[in-house]
Residue frames as qw, qx, qy, qz and C-alpha x, y, z in Angstrom:
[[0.054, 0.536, 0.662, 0.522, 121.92, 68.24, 117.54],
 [0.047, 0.305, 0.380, 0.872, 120.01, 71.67, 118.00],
 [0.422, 0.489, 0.633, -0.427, 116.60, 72.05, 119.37],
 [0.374, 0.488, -0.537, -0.578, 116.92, 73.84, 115.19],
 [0.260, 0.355, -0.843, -0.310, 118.06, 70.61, 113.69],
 [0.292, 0.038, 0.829, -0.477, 115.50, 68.78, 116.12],
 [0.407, 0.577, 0.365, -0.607, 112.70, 70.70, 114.98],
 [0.461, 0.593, -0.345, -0.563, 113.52, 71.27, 111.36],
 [0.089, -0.001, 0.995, -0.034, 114.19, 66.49, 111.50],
 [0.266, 0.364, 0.785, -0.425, 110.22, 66.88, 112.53],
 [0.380, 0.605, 0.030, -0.699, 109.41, 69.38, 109.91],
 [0.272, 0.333, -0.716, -0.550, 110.94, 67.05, 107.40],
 [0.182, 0.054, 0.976, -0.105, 109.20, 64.38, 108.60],
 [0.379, 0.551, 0.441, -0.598, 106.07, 66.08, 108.17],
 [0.263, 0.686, -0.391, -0.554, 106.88, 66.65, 104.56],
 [0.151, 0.146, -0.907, -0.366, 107.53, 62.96, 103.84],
 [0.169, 0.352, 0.867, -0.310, 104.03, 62.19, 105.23],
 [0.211, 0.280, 0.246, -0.904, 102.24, 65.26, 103.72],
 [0.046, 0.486, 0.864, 0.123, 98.68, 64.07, 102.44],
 [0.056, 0.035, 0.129, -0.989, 97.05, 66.87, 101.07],
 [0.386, -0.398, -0.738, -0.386, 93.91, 64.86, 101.14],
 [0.522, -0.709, -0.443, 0.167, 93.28, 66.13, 104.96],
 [0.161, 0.618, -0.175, 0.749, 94.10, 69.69, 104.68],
 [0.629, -0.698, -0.103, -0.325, 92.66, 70.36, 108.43],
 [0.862, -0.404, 0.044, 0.303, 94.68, 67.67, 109.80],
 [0.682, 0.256, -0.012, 0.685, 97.90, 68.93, 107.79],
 [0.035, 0.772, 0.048, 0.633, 97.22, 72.55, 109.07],
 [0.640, -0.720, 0.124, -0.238, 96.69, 71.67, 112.66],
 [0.936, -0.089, 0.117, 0.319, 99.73, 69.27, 112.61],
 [0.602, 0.228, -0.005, 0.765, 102.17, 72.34, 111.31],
 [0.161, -0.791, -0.007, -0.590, 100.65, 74.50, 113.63],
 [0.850, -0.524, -0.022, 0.055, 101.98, 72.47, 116.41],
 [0.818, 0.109, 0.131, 0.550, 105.04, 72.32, 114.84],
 [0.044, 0.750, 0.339, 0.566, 104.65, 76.12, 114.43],
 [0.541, -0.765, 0.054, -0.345, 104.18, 77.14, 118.01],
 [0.645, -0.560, 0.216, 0.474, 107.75, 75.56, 119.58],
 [0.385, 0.263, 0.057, 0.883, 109.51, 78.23, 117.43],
 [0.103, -0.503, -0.200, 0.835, 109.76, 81.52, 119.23],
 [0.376, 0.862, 0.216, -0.262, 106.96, 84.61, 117.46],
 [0.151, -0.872, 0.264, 0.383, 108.56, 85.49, 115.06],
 [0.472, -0.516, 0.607, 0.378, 110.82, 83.05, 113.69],
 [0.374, 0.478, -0.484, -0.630, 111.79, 82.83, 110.18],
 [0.078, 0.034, -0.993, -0.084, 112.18, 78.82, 109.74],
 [0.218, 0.348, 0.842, -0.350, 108.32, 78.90, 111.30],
 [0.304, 0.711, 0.058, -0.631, 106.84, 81.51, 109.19],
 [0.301, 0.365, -0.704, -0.529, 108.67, 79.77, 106.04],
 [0.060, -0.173, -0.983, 0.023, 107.08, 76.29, 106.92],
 [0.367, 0.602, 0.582, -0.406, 103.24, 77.76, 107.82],
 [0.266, 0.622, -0.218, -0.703, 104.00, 79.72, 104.35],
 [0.042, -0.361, 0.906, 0.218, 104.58, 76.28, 103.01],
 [0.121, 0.255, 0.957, -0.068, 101.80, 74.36, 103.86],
 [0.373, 0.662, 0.099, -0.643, 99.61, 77.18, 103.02],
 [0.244, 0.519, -0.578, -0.580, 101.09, 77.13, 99.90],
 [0.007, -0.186, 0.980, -0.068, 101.36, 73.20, 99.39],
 [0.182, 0.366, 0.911, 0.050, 97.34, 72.84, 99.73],
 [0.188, 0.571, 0.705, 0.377, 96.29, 74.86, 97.63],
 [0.232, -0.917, -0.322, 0.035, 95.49, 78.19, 99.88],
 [0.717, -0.037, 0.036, 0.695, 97.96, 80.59, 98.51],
 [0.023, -0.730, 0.038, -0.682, 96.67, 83.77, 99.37],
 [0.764, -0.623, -0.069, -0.153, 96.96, 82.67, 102.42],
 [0.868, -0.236, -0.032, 0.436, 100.84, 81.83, 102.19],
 [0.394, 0.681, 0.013, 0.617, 102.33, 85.22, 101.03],
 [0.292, -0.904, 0.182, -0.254, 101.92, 87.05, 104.05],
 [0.875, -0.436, 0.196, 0.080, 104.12, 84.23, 106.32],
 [0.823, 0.292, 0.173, 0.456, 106.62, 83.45, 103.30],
 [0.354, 0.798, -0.016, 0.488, 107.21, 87.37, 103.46],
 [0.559, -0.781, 0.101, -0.259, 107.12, 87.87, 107.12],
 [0.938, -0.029, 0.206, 0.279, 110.16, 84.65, 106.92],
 [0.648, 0.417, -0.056, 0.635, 112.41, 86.73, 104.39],
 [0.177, 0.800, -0.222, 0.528, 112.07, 90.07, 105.66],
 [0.819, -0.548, 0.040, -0.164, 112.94, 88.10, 109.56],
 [0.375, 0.703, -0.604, 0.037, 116.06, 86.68, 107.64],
 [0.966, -0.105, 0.185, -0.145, 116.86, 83.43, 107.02],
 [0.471, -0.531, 0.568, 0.418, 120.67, 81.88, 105.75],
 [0.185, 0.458, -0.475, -0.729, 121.10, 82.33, 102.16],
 [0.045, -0.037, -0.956, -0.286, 120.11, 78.81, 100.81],
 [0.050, 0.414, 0.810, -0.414, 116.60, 79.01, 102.86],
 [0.176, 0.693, 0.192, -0.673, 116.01, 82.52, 101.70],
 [0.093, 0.390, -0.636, -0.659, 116.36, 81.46, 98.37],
 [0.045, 0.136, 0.988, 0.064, 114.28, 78.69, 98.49],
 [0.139, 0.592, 0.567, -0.556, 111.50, 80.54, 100.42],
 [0.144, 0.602, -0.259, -0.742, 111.88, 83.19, 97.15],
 [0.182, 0.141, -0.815, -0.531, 111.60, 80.81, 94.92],
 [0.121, -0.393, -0.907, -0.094, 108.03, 79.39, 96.47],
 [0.186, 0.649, 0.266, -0.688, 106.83, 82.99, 97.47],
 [0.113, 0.237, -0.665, -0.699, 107.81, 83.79, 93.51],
 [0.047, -0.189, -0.972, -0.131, 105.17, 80.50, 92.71],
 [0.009, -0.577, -0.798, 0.174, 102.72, 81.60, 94.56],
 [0.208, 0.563, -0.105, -0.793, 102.53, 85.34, 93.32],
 [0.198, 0.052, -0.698, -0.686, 102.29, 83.35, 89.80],
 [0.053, -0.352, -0.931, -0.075, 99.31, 81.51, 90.85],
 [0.007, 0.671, 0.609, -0.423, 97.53, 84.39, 92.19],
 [0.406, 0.755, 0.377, 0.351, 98.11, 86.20, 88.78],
 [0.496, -0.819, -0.128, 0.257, 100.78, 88.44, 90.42],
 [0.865, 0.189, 0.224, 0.407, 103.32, 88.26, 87.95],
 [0.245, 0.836, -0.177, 0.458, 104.69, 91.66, 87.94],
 [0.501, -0.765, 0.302, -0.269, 105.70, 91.06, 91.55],
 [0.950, 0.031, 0.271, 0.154, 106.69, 87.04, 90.98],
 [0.648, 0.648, -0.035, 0.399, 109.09, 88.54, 88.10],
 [0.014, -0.927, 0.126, -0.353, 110.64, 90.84, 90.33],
 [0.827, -0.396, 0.395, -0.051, 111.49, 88.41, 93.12],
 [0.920, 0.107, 0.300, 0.229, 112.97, 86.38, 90.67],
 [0.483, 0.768, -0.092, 0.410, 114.80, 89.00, 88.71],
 [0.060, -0.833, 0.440, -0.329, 117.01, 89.85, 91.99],
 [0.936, -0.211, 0.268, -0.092, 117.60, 86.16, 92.92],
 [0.470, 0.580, -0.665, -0.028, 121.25, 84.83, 92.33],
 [0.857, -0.211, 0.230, -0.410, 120.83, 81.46, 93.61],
 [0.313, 0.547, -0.753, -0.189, 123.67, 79.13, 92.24],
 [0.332, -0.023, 0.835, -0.439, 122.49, 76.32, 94.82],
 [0.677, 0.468, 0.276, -0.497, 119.16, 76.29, 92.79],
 [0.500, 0.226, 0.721, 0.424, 120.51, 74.99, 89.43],
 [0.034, 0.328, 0.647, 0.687, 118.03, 76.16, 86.80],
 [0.131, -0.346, -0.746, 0.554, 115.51, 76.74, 89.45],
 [0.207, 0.607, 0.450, -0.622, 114.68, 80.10, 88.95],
 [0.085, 0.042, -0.677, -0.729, 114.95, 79.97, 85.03],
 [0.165, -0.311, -0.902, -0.250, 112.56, 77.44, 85.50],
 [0.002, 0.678, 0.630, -0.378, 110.12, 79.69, 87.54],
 [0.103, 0.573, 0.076, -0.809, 110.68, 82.60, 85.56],
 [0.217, 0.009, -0.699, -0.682, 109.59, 81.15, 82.48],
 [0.235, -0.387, -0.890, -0.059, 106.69, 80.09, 83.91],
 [0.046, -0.625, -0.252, 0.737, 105.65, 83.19, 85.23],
 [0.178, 0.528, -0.219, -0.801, 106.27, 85.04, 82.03],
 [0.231, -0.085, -0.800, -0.547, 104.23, 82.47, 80.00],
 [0.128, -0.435, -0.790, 0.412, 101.58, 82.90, 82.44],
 [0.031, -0.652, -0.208, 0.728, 101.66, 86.18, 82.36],
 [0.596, 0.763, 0.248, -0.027, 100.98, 86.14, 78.13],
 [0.217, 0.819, -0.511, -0.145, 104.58, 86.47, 77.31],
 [0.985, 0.111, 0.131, 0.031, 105.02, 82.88, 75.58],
 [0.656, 0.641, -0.206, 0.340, 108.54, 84.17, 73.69],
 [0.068, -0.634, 0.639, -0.430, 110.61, 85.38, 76.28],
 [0.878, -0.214, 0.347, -0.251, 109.06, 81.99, 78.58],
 [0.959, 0.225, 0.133, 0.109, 110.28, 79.83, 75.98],
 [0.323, 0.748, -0.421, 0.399, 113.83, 82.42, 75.24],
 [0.405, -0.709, 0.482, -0.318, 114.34, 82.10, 79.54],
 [0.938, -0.127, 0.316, -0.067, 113.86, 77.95, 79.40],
 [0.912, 0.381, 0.121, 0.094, 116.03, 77.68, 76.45],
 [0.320, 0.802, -0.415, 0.288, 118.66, 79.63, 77.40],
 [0.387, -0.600, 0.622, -0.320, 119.14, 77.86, 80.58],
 [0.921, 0.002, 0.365, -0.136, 118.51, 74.58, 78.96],
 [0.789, 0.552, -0.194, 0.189, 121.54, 75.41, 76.44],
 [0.015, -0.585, 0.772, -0.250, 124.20, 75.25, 79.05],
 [0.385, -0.479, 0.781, 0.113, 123.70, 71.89, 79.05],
 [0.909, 0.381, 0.080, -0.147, 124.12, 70.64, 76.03],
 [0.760, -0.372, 0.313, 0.431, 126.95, 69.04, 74.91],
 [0.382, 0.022, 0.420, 0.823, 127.45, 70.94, 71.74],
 [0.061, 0.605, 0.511, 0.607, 125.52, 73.86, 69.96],
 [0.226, -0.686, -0.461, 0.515, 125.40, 75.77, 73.64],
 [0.111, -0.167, 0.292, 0.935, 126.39, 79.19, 71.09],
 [0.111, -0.290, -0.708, -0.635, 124.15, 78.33, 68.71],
 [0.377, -0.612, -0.695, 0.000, 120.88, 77.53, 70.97],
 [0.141, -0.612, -0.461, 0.627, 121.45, 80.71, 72.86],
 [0.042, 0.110, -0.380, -0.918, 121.98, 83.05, 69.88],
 [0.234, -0.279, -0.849, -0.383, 118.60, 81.00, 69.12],
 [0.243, -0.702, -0.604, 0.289, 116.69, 81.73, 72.58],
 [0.053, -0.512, -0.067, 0.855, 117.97, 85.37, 72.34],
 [0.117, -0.162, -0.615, -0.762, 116.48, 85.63, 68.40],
 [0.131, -0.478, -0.802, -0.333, 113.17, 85.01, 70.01],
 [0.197, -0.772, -0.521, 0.305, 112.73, 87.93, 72.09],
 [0.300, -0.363, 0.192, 0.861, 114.20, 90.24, 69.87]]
């Protein structure tokens, strides 16, 4: 094992424990965790971007979450991280920026993932039809029949 795979064991641990009822404690407890990674390091900068995020104080997580991609992380991570920087641009009413992120994201690993964030963005952002076109188009590949139909159907609604 790593001193990585060590650290990132502890980080999960933290994660099954997290109680955002004691932000303080949860901050000081992934700043420890924080400080044995080297300045700098993407994996640390995605986790403080995390717990930022995670209670609630998400102008606070953008800077880290960016500082994490542009540090460069291994595809799956950096996809993830995109996909909760994305989130938190929607919450902070950011959604031209949240859209963007998500519009250069090919993520196969994710599933539906970032359908599912970009409809939620763009029904945030006061654009209910296309929200409800993005969900349904990724929610007709899986159906077992009508997958034609249902997209012809999500694409009718932003047309």
């Amino acid at each position: 094992m790593t001193d990585l795979d060590d650290w990132q064991a502890r980080v999960d641990a933290f994660w099954a424990d997290f109680d955002d009822s004691d932000p303080d404690g949860c901050l000081a407890r992934m700043r420890a965790l924080v400080e044995e990674r080297p300045p700098g390091d993407p994996f640390a900068l995605a986790e403080w971007g995390g717990v930022h995020d995670s209670l609630g104080l998400e102008a606070e997580a953008v800077e880290p979450y960016r500082r994490a991609l542009a540090a460069g992380l291994p595809p799956e991570k950096a996809h993830q991280v995109t996909i909760q920087l994305a989130s938190t641009l929607r919450n902070l009413g950011r959604y031209d920026e949240a859209l963007a992120l998500l519009g250069e994201l090919d993520a196969p690993e994710l599933g539906d993932a970032p359908a599912f964030f970009r409809a939620l963005v763009l029904h945030s952002a006061g654009r209910p039809a296309e929200a409800l076109s993005v969900a349904l188009t990724a929610l007709a590949e899986h159906l077992p029949r009508y997958t034609r139909s249902a997209r012809a159907y999500a694409a009718d609604l932003v047309e």
